[in-house]
N, C-alpha and C positions, 0 to 999 in steps of 0.2 A: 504494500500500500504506500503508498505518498505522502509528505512530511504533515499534509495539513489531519492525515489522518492519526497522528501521535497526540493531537490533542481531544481525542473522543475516549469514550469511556470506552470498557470493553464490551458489554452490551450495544453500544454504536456501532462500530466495527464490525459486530457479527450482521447485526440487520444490514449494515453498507454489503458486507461480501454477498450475505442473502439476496437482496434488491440485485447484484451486477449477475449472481446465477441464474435467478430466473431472469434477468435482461438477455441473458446469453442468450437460452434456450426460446424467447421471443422473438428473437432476432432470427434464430435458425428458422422455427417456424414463419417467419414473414419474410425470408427468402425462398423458403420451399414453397411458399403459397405466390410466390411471383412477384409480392406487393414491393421489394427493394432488392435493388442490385445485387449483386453477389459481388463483394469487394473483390476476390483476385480475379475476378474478369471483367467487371466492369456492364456486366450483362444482365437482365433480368430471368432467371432459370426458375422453370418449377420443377416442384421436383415433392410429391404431393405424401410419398412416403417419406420421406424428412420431415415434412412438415407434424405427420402423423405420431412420428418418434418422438419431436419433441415437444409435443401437447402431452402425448403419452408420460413423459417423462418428469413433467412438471403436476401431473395429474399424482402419480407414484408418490411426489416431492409431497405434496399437498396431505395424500392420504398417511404417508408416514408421519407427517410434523402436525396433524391433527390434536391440537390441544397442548402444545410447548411452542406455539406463534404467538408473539402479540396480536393485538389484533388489529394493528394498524397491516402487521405483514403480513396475516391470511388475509385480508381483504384486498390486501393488494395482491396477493396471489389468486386472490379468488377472481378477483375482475381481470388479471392478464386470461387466467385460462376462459374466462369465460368472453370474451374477447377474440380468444385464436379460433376458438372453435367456432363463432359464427363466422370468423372469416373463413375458415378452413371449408364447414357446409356451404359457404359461397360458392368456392373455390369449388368442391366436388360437384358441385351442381352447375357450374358453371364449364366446360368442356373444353372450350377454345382457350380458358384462361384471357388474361388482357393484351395477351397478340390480337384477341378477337377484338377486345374492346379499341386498340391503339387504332386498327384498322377501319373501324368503324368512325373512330372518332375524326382520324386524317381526311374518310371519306368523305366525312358531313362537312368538313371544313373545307374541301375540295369544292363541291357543287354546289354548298352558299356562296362562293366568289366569281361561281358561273354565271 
């Protein structure tokens, strides 16, 4: 951790680490679900079973740490997951993913300047 973090208590510290694991694991899911880049390529990729890993994986977090969270950090874990996952049932119900939607959108901006 980083100097400004020598001035928090220990109890701070562990919720900081908690908040950047599940940030990790959000992050992975909202690159498998297409919604940001993938840093080493610079590309938008889905990739729908990653995405599923790590909902799964934060769901796991959740059930194990059931009643030893604050409860500022299950609510904050409760609304990330509950957040992937409607994006995630977007995402499965959605087929073409947002190549579909980019396409769509270039087109309509295309033929209003017609």
């Amino acid at each position: 951790m980083d100097k400004g973090s020598q001035h928090l208590t220990k109890e701070q510290q562990q919720q900081m680490l908690f908040m950047m694991l599940v940030q990790q694991h959000q992050e992975i899911c909202m690159m498998g679900l297409g919604k940001i880049k993938h840093p080493s390529t610079d590309k938008i990729e889905r990739d729908l079973s990653a995405a599923r890993y790590a909902i799964d994986t934060l769901a796991m977090l959740q059930a194990y740490t059931q009643g030893n969270l604050s409860p500022e950090m299950s609510e904050y874990l409760g609304h990330v997951l509950g957040t992937l996952r409607l994006n995630y049932v977007d995402e499965v119900n959605n087929p073409g993913g947002q190549e579909q939607e980019q396409e769509q959108g270039q087109g309509g901006a295309e033929s209003e300047s017609e």
